[in-house]
Structure formats: structure tokens, C-alpha cells
CHARMM internal coordinates of N, CA and C (Angstrom, degrees):
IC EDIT
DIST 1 N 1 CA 1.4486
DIST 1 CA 1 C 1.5247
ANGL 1 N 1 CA 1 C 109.14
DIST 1 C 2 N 1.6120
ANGL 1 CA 1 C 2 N 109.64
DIHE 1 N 1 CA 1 C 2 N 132.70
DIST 2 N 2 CA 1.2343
ANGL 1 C 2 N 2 CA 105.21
DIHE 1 CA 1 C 2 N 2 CA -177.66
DIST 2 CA 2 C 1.9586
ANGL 2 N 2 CA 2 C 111.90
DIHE 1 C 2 N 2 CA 2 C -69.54
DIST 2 C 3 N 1.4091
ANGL 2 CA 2 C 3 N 108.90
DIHE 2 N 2 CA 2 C 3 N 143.29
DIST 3 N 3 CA 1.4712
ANGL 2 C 3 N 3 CA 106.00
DIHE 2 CA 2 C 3 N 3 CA 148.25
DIST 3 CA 3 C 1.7026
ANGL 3 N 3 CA 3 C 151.54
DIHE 2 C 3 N 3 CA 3 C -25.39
DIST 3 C 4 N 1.4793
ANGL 3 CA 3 C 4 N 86.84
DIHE 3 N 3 CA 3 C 4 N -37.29
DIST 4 N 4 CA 1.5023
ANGL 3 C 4 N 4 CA 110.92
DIHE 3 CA 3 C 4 N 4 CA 179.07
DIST 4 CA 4 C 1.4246
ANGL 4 N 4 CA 4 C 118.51
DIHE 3 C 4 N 4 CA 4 C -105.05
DIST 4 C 5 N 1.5543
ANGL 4 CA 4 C 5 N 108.90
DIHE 4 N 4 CA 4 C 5 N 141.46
DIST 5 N 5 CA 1.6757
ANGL 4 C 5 N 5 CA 95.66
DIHE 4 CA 4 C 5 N 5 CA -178.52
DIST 5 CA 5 C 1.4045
ANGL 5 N 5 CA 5 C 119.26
DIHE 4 C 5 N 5 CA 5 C -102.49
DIST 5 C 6 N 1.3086
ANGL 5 CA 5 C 6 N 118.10
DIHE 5 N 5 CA 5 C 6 N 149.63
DIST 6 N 6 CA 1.3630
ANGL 5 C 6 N 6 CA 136.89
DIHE 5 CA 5 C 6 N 6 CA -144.98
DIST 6 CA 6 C 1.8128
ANGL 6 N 6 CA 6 C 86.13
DIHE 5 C 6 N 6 CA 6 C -92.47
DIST 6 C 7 N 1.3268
ANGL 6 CA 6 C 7 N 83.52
DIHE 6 N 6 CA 6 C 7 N 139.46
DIST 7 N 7 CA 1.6557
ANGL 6 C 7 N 7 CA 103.49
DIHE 6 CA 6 C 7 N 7 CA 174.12
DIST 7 CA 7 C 1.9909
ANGL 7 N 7 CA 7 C 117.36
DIHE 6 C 7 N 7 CA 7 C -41.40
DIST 7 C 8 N 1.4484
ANGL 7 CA 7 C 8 N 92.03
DIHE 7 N 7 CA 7 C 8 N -31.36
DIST 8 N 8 CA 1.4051
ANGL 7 C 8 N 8 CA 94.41
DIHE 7 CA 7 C 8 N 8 CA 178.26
DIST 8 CA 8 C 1.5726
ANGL 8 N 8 CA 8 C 112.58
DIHE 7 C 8 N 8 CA 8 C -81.22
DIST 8 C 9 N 0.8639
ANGL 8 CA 8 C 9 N 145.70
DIHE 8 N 8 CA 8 C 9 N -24.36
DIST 9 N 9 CA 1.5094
ANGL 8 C 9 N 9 CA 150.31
DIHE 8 CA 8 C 9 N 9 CA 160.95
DIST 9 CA 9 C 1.1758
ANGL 9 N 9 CA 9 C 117.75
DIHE 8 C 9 N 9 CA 9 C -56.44
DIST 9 C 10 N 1.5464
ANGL 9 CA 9 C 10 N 94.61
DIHE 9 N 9 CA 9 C 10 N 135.43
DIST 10 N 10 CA 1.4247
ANGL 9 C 10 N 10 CA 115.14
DIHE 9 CA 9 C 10 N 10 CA 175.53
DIST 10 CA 10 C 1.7370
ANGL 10 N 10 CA 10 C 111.30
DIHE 9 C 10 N 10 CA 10 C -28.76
DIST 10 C 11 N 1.6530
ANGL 10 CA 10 C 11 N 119.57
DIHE 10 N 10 CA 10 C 11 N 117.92
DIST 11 N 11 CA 1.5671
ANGL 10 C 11 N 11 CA 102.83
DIHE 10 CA 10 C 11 N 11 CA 148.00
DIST 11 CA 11 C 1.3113
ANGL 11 N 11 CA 11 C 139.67
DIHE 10 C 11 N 11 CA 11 C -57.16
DIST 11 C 12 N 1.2850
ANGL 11 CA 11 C 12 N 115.09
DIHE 11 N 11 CA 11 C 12 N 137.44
DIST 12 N 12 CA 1.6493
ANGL 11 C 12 N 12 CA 122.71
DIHE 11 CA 11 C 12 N 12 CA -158.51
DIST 12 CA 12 C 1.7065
ANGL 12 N 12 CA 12 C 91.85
DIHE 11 C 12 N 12 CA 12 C -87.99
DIST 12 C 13 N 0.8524
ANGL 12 CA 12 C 13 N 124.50
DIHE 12 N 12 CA 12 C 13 N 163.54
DIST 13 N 13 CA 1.5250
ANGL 12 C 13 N 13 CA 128.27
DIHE 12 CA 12 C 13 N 13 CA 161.33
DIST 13 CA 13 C 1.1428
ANGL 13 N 13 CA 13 C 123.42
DIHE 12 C 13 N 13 CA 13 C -102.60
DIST 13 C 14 N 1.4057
ANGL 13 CA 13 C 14 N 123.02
DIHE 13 N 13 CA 13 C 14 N 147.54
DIST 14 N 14 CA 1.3511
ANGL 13 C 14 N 14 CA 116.34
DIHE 13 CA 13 C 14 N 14 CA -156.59
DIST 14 CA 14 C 1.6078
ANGL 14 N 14 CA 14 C 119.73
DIHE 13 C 14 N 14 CA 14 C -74.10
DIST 14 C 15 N 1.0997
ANGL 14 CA 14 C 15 N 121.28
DIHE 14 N 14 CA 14 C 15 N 22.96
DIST 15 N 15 CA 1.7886
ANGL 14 C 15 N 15 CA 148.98
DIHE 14 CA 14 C 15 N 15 CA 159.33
DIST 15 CA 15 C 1.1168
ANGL 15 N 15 CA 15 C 110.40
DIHE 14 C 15 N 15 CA 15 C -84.82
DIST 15 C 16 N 1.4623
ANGL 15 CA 15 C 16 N 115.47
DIHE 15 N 15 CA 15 C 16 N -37.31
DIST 16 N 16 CA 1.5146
ANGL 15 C 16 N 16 CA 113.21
DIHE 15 CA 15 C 16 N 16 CA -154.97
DIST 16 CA 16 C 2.0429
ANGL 16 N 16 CA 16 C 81.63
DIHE 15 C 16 N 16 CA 16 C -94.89
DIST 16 C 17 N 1.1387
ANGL 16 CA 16 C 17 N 97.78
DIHE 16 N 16 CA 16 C 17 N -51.50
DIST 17 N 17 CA 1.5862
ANGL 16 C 17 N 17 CA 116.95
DIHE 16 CA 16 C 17 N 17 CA -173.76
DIST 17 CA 17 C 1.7252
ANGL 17 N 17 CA 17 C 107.66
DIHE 16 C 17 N 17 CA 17 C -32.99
DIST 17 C 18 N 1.4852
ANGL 17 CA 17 C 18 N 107.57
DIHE 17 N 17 CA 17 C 18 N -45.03
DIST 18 N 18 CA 1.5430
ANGL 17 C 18 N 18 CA 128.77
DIHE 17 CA 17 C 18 N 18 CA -168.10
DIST 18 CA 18 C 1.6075
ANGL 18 N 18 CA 18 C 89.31
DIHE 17 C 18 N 18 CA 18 C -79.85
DIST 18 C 19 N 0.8898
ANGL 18 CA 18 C 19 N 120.22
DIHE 18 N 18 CA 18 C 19 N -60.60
DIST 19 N 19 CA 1.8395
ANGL 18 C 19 N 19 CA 109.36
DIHE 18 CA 18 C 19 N 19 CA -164.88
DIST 19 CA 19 C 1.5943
ANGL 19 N 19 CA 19 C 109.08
DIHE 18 C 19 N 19 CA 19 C -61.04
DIST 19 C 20 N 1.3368
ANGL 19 CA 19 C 20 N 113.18
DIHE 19 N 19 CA 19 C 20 N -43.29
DIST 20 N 20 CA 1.5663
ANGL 19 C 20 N 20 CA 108.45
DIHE 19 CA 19 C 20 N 20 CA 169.98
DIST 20 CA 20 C 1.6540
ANGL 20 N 20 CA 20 C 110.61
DIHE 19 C 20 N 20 CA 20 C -54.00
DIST 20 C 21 N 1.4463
ANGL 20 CA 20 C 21 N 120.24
DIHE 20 N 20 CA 20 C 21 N -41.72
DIST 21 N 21 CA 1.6146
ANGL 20 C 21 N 21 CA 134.67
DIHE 20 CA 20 C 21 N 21 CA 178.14
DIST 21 CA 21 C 1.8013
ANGL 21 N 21 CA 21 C 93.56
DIHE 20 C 21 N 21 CA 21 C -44.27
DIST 21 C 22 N 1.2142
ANGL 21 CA 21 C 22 N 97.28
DIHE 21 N 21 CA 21 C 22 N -73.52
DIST 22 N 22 CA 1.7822
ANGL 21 C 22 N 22 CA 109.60
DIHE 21 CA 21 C 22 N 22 CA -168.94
DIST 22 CA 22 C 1.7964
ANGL 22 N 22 CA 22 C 95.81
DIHE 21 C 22 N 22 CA 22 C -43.85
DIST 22 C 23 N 1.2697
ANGL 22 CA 22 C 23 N 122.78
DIHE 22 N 22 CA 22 C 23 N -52.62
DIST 23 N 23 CA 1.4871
ANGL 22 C 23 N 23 CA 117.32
DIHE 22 CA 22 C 23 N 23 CA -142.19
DIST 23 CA 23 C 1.5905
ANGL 23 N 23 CA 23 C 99.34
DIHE 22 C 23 N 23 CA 23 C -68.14
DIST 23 C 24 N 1.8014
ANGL 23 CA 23 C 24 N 122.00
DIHE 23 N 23 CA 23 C 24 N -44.05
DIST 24 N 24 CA 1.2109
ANGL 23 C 24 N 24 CA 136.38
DIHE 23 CA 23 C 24 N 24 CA 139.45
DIST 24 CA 24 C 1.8967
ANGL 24 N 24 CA 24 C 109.14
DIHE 23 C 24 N 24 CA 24 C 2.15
DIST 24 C 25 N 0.9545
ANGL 24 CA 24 C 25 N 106.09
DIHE 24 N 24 CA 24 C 25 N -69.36
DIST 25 N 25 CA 1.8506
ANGL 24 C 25 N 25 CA 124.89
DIHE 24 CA 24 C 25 N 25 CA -156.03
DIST 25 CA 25 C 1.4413
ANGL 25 N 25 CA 25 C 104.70
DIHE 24 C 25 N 25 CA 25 C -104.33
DIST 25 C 26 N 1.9019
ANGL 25 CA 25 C 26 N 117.44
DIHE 25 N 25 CA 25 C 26 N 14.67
DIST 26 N 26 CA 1.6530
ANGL 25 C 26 N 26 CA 118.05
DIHE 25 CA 25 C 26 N 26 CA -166.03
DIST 26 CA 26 C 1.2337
ANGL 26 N 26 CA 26 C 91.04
DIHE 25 C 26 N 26 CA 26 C -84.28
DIST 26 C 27 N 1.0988
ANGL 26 CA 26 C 27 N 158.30
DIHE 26 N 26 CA 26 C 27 N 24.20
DIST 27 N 27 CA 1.5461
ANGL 26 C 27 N 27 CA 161.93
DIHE 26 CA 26 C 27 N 27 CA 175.10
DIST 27 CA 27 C 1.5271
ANGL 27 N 27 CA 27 C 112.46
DIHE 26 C 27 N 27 CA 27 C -119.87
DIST 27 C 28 N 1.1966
ANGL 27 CA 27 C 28 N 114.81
DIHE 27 N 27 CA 27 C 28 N -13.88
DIST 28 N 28 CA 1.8749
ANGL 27 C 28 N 28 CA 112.03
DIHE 27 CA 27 C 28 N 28 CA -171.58
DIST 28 CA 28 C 1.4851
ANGL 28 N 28 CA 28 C 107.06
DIHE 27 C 28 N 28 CA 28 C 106.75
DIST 28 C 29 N 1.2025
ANGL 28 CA 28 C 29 N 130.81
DIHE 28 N 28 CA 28 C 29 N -20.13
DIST 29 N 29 CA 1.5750
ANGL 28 C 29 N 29 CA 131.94
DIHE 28 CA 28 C 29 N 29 CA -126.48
DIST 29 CA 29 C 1.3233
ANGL 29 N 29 CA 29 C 109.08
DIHE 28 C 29 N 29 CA 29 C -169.92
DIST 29 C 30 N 1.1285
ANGL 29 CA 29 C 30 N 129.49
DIHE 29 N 29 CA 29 C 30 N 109.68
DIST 30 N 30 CA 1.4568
ANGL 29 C 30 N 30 CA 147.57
DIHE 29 CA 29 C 30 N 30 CA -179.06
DIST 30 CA 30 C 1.5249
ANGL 30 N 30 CA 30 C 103.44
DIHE 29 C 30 N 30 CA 30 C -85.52
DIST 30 C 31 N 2.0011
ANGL 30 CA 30 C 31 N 103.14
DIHE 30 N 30 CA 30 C 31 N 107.24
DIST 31 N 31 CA 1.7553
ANGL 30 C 31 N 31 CA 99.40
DIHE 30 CA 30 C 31 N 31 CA 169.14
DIST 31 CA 31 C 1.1680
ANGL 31 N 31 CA 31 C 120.64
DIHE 30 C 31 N 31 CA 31 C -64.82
DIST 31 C 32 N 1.7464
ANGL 31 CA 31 C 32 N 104.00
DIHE 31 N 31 CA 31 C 32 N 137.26
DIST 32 N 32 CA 1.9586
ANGL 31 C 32 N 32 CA 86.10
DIHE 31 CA 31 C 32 N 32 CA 176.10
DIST 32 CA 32 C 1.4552
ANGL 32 N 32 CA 32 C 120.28
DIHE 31 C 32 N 32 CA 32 C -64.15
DIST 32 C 33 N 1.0337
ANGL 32 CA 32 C 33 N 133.74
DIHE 32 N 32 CA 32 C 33 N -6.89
DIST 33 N 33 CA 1.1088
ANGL 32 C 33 N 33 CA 150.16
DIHE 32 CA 32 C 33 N 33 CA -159.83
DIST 33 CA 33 C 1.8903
ANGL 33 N 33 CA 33 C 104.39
DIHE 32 C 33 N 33 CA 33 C -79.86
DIST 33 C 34 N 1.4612
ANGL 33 CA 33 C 34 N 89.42
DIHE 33 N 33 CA 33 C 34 N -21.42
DIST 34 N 34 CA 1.8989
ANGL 33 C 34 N 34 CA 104.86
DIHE 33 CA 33 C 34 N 34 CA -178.28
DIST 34 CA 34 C 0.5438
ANGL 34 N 34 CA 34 C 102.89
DIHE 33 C 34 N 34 CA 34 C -115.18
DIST 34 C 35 N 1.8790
ANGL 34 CA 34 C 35 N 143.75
DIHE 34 N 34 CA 34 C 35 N 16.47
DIST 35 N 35 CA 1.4130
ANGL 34 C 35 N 35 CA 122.75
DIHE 34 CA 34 C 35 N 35 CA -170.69
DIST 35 CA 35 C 1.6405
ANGL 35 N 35 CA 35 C 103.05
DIHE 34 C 35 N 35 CA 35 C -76.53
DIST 35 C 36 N 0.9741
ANGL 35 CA 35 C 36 N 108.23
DIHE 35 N 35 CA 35 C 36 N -34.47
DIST 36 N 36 CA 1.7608
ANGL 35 C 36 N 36 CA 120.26
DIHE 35 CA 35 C 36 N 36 CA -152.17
DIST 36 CA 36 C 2.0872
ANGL 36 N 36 CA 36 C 82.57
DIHE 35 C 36 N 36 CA 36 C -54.51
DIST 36 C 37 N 1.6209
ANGL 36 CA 36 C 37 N 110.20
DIHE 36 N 36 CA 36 C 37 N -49.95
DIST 37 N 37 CA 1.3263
ANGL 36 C 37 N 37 CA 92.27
DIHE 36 CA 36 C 37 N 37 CA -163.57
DIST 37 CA 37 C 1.5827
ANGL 37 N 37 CA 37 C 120.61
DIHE 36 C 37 N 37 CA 37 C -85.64
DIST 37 C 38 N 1.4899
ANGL 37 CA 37 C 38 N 105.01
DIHE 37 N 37 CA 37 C 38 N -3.95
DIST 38 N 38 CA 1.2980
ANGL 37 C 38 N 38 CA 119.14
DIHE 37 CA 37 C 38 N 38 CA 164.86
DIST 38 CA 38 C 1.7044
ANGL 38 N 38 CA 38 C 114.69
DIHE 37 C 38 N 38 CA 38 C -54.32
DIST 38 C 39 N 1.4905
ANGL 38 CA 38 C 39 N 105.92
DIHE 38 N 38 CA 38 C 39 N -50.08
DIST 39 N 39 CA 1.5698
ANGL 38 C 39 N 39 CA 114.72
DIHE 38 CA 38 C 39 N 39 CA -171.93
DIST 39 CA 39 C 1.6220
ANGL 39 N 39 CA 39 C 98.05
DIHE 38 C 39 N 39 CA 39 C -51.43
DIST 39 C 40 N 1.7889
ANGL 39 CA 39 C 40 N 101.56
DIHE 39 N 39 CA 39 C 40 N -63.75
DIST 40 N 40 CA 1.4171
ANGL 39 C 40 N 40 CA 109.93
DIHE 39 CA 39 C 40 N 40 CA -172.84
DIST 40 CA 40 C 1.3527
ANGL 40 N 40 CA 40 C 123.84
DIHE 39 C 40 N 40 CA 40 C -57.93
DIST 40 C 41 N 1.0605
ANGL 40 CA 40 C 41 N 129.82
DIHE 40 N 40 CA 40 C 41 N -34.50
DIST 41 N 41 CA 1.3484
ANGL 40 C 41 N 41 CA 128.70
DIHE 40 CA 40 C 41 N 41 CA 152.92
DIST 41 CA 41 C 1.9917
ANGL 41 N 41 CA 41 C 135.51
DIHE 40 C 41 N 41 CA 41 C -52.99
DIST 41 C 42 N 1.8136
ANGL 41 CA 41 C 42 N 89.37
DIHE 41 N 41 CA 41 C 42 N -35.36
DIST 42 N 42 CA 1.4999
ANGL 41 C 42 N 42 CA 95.11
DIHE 41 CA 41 C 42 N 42 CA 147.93
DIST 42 CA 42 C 1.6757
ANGL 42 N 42 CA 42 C 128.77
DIHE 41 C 42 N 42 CA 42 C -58.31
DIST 42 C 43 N 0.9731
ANGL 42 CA 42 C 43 N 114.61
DIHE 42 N 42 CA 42 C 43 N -47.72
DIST 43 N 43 CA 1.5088
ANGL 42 C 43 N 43 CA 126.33
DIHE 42 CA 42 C 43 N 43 CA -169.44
DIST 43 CA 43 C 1.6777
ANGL 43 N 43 CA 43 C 104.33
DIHE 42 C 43 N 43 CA 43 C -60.81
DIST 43 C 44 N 1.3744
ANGL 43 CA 43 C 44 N 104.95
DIHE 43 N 43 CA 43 C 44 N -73.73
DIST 44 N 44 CA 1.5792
ANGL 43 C 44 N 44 CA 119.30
DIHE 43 CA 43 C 44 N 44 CA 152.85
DIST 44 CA 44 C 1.5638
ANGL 44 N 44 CA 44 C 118.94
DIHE 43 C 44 N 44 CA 44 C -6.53
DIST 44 C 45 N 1.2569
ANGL 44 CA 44 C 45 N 107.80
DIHE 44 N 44 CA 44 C 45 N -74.28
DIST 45 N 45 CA 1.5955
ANGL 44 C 45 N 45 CA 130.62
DIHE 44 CA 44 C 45 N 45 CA 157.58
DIST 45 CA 45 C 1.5570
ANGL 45 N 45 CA 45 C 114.78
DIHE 44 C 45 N 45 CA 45 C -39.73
DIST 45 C 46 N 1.1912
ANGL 45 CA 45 C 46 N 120.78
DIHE 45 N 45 CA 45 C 46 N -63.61
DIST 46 N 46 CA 1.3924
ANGL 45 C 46 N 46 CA 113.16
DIHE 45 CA 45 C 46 N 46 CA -169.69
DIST 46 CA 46 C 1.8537
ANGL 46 N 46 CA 46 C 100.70
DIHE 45 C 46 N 46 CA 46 C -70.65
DIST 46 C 47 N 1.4997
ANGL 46 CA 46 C 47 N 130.50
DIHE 46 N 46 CA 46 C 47 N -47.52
DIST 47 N 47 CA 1.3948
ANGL 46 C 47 N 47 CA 136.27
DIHE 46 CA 46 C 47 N 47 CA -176.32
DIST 47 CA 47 C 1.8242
ANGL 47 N 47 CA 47 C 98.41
DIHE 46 C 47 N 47 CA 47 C -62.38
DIST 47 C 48 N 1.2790
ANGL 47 CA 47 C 48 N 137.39
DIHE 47 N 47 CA 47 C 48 N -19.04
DIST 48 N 48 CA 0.8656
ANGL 47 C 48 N 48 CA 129.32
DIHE 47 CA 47 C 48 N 48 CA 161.48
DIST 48 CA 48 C 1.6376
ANGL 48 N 48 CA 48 C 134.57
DIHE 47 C 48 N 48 CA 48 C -89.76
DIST 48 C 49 N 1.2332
ANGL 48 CA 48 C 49 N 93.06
DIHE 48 N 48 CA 48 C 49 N -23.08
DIST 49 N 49 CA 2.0771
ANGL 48 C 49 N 49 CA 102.26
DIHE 48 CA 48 C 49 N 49 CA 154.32
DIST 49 CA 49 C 0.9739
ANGL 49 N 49 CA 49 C 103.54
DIHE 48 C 49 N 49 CA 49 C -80.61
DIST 49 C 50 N 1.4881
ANGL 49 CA 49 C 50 N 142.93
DIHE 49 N 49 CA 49 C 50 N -4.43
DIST 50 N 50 CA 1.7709
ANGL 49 C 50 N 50 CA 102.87
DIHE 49 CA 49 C 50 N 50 CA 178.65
DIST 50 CA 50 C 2.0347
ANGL 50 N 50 CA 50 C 91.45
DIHE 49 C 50 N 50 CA 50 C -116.96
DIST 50 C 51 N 1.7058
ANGL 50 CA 50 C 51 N 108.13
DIHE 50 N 50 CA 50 C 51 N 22.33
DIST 51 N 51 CA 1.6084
ANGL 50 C 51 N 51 CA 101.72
DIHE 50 CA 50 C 51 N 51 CA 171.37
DIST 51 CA 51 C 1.6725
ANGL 51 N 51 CA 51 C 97.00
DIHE 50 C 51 N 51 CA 51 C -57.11
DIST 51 C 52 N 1.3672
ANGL 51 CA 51 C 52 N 113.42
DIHE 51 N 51 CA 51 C 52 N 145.87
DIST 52 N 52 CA 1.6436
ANGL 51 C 52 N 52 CA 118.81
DIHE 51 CA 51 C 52 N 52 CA 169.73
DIST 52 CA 52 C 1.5073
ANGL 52 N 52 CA 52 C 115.29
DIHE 51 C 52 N 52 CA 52 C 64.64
DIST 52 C 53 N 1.1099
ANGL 52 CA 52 C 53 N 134.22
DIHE 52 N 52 CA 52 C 53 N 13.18
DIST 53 N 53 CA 1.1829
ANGL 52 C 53 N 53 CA 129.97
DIHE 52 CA 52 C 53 N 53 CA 159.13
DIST 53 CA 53 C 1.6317
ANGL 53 N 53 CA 53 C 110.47
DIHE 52 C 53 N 53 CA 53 C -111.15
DIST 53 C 54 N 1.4494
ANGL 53 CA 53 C 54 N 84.25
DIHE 53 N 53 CA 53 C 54 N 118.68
DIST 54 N 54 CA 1.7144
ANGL 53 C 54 N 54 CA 99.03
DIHE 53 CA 53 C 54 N 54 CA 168.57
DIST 54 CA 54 C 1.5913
ANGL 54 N 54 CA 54 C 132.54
DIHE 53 C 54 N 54 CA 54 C -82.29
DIST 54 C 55 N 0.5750
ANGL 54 CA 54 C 55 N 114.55
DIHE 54 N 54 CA 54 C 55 N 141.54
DIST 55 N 55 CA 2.1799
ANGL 54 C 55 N 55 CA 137.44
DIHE 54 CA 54 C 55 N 55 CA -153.46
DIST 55 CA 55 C 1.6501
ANGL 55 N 55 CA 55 C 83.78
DIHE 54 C 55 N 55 CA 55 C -74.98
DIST 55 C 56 N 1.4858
ANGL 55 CA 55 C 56 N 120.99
DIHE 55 N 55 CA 55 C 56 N 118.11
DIST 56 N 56 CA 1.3380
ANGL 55 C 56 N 56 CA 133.67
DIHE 55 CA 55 C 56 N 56 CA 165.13
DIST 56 CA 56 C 1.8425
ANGL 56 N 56 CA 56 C 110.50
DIHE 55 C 56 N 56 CA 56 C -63.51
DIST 56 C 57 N 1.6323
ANGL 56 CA 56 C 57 N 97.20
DIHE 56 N 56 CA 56 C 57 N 131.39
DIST 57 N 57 CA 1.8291
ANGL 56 C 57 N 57 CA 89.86
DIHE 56 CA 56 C 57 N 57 CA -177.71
DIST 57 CA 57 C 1.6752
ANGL 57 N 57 CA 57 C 111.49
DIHE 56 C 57 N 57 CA 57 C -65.42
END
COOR INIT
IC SEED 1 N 1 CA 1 C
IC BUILD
């Protein structure tokens, strides 16, 4: 199973997004070997903190 989630899957919320982030880094130390899903899980994360917030005029 890939690392990354497929467009068809449920969106995670950016709570759920952050605890997978942490579990990544539960050692002190990010494998490079995970970075690729670290990034993607960042991105994920940030497009899911700004769900419902509206853009100031």
C-alpha cells in the first residue's frame, strides 16, 4: 500500500493530518526514506487548515 492517499479517499482533517505528521517524527528524527510522505502530508495539512477560512478583502 502506497504511503500517500489516493484522491479517492476520504479527506483527513487537518487533526487527523497532524497526528500522522507527529507519528512520522515519534523518534526525534525524520527517515529520509519518509520524507516524500512527510512533504505530502504537509501540503494536505496546510490545504486543510485553511478549509473554512475566508480570504480578508
Amino acid at each position: 500500500m502506497s504511503p500517500f492517499p489516493r484522491e479517492s479517499e476520504t479527506a483527513l482533517s487537518a487533526a487527523e493530518l497532524n497526528v500522522r505528521i507527529r507519528d512520522l517524527w515519534a523518534d526525534g528524527e525524520l527517515p529520509d526514506d519518509r520524507r516524500p510522505e512527510y512533504e505530502a502530508l504537509v501540503v494536505e495539512w496546510a490545504a486543510a487548515s485553511l478549509d473554512g477560512v475566508e480570504r480578508a478583502a
